[in-house]
TIDODO-379476 format. One line per 3 residues: number of its first residue (from 1); for each residue x, y, z of N, C-alpha, C, O. Coordinates in nm, 4 decimals. Layout:
BEGIN
NUM = X,Y,Z,X,Y,Z,X,Y,Z,X,Y,Z  ...
//
This chain:
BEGIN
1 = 8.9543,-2.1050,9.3226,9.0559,-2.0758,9.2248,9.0207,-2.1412,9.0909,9.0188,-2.0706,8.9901  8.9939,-2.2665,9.0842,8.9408,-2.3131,8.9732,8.8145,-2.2582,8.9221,8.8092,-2.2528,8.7992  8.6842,-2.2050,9.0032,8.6267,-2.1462,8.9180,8.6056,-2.0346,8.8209,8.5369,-2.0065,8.7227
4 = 8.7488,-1.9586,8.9385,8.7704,-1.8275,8.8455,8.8383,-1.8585,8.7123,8.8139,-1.7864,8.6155  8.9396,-1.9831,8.6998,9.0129,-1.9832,8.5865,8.9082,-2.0641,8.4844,8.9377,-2.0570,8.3651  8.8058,-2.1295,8.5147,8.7468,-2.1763,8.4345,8.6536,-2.0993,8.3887,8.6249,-2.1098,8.2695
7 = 8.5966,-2.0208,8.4569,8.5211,-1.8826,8.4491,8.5841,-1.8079,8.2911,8.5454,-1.8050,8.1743  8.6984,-1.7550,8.3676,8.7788,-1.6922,8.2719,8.8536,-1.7558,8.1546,8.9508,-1.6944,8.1106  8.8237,-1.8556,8.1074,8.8731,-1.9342,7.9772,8.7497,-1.9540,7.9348,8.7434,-1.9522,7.8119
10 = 8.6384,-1.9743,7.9940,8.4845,-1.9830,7.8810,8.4584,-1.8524,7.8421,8.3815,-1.8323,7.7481  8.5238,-1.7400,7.9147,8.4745,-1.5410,7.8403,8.5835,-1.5506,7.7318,8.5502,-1.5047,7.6225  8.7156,-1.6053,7.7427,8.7707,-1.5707,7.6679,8.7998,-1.6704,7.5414,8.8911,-1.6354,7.4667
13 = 8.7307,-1.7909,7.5112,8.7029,-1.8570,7.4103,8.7051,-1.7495,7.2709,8.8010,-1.7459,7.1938  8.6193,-1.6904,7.2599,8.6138,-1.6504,7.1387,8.7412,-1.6021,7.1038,8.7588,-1.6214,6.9835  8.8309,-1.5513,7.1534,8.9575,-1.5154,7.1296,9.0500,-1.6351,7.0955,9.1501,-1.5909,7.0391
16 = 9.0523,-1.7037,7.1021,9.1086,-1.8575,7.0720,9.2185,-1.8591,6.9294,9.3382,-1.8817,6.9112  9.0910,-1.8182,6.8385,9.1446,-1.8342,6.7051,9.2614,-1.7210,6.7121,9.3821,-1.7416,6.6995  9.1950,-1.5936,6.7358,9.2808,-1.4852,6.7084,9.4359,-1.5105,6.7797,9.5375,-1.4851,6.7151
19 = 9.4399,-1.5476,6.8782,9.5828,-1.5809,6.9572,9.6514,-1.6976,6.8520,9.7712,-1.7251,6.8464  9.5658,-1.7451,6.7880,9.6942,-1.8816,6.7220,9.7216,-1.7731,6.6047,9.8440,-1.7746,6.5918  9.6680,-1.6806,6.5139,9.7312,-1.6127,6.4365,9.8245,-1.5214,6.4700,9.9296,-1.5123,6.4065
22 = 9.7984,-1.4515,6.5639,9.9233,-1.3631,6.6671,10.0512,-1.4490,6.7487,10.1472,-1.3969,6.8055  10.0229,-1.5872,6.7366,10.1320,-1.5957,6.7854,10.2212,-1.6843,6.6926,10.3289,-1.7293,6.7316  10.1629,-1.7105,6.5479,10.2284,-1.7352,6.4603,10.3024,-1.6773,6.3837,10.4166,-1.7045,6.3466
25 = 10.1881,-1.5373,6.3425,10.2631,-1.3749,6.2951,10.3991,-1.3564,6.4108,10.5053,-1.3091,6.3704  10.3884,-1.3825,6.4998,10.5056,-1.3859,6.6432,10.5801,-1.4487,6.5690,10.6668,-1.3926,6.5019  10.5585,-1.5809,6.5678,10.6850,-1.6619,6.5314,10.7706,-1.6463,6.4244,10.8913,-1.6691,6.4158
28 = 10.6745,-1.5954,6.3275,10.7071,-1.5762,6.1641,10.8242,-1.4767,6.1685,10.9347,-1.5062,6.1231  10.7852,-1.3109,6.2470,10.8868,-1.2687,6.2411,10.9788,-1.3201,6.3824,11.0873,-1.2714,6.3504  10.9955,-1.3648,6.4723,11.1578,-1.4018,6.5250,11.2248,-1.4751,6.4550,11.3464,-1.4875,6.4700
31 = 11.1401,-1.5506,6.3454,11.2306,-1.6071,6.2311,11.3119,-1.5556,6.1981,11.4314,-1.5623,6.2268  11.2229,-1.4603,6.0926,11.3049,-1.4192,5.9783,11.3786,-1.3016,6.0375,11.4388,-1.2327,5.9550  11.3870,-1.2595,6.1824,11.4631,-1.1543,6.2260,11.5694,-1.2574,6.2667,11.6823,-1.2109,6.2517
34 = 11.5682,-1.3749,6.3105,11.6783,-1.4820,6.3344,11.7534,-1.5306,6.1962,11.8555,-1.5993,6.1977  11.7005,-1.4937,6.0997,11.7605,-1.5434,5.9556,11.8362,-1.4268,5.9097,11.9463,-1.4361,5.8555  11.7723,-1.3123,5.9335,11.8400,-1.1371,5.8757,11.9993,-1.1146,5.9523,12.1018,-1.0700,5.9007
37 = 11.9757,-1.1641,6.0959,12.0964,-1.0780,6.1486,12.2249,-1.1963,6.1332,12.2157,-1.3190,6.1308  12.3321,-1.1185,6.1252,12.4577,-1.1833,6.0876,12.4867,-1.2439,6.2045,12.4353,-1.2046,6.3093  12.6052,-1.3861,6.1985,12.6248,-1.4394,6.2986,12.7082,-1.4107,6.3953,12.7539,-1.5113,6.4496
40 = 12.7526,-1.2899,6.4457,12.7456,-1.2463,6.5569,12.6143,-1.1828,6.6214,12.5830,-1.0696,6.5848  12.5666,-1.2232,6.6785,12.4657,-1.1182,6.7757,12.4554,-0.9945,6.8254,12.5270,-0.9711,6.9228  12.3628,-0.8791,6.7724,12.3855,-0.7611,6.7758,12.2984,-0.7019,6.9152,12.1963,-0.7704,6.9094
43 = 12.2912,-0.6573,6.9755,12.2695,-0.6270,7.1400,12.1286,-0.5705,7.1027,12.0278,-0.5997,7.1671  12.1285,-0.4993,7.0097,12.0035,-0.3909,6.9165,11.8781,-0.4151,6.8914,11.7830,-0.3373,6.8842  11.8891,-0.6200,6.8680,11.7818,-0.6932,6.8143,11.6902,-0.6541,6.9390,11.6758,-0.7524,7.0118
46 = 11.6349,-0.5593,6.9784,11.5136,-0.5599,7.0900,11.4092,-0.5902,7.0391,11.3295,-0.6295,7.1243  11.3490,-0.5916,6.8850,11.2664,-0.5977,6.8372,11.2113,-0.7580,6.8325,11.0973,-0.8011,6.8148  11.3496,-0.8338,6.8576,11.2558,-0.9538,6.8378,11.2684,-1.0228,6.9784,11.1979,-1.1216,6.9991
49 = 11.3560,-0.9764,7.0794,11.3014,-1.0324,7.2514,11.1765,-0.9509,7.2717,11.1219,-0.9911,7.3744  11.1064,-0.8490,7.2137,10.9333,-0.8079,7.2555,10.8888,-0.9434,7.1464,10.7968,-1.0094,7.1948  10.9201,-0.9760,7.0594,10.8509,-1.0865,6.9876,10.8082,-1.2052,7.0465,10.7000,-1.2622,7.0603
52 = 10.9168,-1.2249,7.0755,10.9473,-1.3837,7.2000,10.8734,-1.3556,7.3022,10.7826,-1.4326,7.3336  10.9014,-1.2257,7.3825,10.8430,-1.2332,7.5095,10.6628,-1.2018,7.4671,10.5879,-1.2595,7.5460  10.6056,-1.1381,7.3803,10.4839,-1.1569,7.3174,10.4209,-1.2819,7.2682,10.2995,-1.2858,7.2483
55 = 10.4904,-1.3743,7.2496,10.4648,-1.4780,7.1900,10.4851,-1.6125,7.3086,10.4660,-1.7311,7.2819  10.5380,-1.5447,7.4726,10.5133,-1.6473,7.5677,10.3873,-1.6234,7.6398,10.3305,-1.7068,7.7103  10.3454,-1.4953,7.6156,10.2046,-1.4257,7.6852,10.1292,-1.5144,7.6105,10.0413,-1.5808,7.6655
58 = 10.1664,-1.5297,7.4201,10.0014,-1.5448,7.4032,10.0299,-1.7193,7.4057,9.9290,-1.7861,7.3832  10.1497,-1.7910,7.4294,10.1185,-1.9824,7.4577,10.0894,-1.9164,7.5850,10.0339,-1.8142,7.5446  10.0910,-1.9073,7.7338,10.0270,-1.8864,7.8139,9.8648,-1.8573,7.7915,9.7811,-1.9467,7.8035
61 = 9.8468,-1.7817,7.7726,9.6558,-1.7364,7.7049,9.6215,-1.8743,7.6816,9.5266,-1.9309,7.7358  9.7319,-1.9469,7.5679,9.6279,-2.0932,7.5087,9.5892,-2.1951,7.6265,9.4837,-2.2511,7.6562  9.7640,-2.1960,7.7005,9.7119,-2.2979,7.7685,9.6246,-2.2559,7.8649,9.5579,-2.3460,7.9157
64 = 9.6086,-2.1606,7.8989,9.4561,-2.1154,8.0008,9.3517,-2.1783,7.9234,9.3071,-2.2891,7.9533  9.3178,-2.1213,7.8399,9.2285,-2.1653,7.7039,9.1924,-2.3193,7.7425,9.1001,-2.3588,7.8138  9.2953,-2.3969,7.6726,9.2832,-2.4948,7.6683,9.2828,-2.5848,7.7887,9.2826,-2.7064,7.7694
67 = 9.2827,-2.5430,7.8956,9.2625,-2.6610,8.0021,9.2161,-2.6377,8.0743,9.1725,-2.7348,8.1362  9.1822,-2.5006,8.1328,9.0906,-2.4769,8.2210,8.9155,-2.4537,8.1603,8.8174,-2.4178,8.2254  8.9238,-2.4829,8.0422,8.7689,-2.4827,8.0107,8.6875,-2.5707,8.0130,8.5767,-2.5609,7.9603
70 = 8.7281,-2.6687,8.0730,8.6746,-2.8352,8.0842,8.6296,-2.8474,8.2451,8.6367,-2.9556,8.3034  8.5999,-2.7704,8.2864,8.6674,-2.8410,8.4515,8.5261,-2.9039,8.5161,8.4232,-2.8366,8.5222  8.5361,-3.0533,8.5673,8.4474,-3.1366,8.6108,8.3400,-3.0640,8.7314,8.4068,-3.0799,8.8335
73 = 8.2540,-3.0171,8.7599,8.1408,-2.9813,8.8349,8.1273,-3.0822,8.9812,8.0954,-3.2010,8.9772  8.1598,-3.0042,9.1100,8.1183,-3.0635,9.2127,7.9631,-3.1029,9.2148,7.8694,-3.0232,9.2101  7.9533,-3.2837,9.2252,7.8124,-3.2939,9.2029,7.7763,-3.3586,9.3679,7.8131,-3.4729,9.3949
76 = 7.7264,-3.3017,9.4374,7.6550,-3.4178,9.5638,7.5366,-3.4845,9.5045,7.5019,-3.5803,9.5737  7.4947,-3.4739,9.4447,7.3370,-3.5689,9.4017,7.3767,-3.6764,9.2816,7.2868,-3.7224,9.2111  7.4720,-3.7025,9.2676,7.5878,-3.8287,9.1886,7.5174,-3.9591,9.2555,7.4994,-3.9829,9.3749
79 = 7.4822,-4.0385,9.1370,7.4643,-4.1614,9.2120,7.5026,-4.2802,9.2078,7.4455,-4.3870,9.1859  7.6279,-4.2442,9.2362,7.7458,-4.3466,9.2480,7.8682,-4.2913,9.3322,7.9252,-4.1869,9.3003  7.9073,-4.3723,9.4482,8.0261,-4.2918,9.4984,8.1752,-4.3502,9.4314,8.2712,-4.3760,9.5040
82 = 8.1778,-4.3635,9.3096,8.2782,-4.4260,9.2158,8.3096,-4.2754,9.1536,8.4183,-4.2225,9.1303  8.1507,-4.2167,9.1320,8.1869,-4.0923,9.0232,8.2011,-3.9901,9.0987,8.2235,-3.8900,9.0306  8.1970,-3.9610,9.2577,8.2105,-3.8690,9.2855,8.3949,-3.8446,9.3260,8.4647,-3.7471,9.2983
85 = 8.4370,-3.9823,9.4052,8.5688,-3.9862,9.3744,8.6359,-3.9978,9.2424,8.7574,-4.0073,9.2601  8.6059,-4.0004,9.1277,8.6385,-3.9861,8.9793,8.6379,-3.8306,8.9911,8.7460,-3.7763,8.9687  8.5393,-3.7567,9.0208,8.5370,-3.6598,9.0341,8.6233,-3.5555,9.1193,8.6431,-3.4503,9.0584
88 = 8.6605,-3.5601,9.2048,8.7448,-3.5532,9.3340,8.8783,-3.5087,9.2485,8.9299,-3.4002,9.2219  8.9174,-3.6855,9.2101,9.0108,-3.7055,9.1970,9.1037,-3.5846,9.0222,9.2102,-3.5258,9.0037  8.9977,-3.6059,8.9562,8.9917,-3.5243,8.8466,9.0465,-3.3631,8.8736,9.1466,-3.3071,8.8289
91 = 8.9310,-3.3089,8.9721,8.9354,-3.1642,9.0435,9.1032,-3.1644,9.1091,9.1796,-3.0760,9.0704  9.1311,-3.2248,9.1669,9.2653,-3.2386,9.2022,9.3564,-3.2199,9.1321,9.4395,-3.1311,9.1509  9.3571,-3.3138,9.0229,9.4681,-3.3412,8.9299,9.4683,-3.1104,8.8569,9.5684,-3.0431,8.8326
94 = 9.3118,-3.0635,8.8468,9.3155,-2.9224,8.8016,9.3535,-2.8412,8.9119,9.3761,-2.7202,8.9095  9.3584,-2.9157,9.0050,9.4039,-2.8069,9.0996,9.5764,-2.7607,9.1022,9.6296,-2.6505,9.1156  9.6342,-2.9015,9.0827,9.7703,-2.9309,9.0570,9.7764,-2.8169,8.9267,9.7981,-2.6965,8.9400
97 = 9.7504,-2.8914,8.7951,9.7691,-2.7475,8.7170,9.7154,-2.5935,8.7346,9.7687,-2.4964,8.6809  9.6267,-2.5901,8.7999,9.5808,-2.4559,8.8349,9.7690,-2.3890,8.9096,9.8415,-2.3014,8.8625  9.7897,-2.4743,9.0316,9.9194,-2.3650,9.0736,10.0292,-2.4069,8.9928,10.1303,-2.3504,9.0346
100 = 10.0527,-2.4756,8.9025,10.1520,-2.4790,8.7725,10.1174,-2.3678,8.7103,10.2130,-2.2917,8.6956  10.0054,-2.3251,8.6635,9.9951,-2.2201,8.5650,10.0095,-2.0957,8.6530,10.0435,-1.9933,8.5937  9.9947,-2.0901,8.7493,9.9865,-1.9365,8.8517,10.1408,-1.9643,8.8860,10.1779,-1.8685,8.9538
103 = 10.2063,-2.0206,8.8749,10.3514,-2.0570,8.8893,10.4386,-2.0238,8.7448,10.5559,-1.9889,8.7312  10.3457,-2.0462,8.6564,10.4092,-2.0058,8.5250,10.3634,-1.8954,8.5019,10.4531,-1.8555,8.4276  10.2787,-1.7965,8.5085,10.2525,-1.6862,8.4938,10.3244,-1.5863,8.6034,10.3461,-1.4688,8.5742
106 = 10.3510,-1.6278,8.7000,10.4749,-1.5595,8.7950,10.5756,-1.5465,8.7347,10.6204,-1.4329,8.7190  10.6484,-1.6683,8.6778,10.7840,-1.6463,8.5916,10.7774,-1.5676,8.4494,10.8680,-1.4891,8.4215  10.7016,-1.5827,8.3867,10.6855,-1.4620,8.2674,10.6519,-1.3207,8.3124,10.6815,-1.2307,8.2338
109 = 10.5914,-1.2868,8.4334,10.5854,-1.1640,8.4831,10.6955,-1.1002,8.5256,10.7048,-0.9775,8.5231  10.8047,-1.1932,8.5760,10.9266,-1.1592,8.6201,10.9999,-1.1139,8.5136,11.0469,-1.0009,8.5000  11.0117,-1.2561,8.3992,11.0928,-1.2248,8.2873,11.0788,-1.1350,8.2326,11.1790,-1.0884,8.1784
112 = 10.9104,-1.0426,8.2131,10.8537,-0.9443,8.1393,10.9514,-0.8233,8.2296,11.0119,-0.7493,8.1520  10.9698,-0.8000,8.3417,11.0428,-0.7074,8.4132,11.1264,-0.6906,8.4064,11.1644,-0.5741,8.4179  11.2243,-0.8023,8.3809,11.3650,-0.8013,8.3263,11.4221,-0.7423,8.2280,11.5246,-0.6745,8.2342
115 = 11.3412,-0.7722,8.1098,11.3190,-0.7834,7.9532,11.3061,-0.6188,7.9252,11.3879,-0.5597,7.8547  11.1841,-0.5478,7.9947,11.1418,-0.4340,7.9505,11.2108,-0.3494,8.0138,11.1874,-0.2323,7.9840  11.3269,-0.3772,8.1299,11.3644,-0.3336,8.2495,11.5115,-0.2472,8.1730,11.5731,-0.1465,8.2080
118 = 11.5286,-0.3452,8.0521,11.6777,-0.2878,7.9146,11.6562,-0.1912,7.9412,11.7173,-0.0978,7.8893
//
């Protein structure tokens, strides 16, 4: 599991930059669509829950990005058994976030069903 997600955050590096401008252009308008509408809430605004819900896809993308592209290498030819439990212990701690993030990408898949489901 970890190698696929680490796999898949070193192909998708180059995309990096482009997601922080898309999900700022995101933010920019739920702003100013949060500044336009009067203070009652109009049922209509669909335009800016695809914003929001676009803009949890692409912080999801980052944090793939950003943490699964590091991930420590099972070494047996280590010569020290300090670094291989450093190591171990490390892989673990990604394994823990590995099913946090497959746990958080379950719940935005749901929410995405809900959402588009209007």
């Amino acid at each position: 599991m970890l190698e696929i997600l680490g796999k898949l955050s070193v192909k998708l590096q180059p995309f990096r930059k482009l997601s922080y401008l898309a999900a700022a252009l995101l933010a920019g308008v739920i702003v100013t669509l949060l500044l336009q509408t009067p203070l009652p809430m109009q049922s209509t605004n669909t335009f800016s829950m695809l914003s929001f819900l676009g803009f949890i896809w692409l912080l999801l993308f980052n944090i793939l990005l950003s943490i699964f592209h590091n991930i420590p290498r099972v070494d047996e030819n280590s010569n020290g058994s300090f670094m291989r439990v450093k190591i171990k212990v490390q892989r673990c701690f990604y394994h823990l976030l590995a099913l946090l993030f497959i746990g958080l990408t379950l719940v935005i898949i749901f929410l995405t069903v809900r959402i588009l489901r209007v």
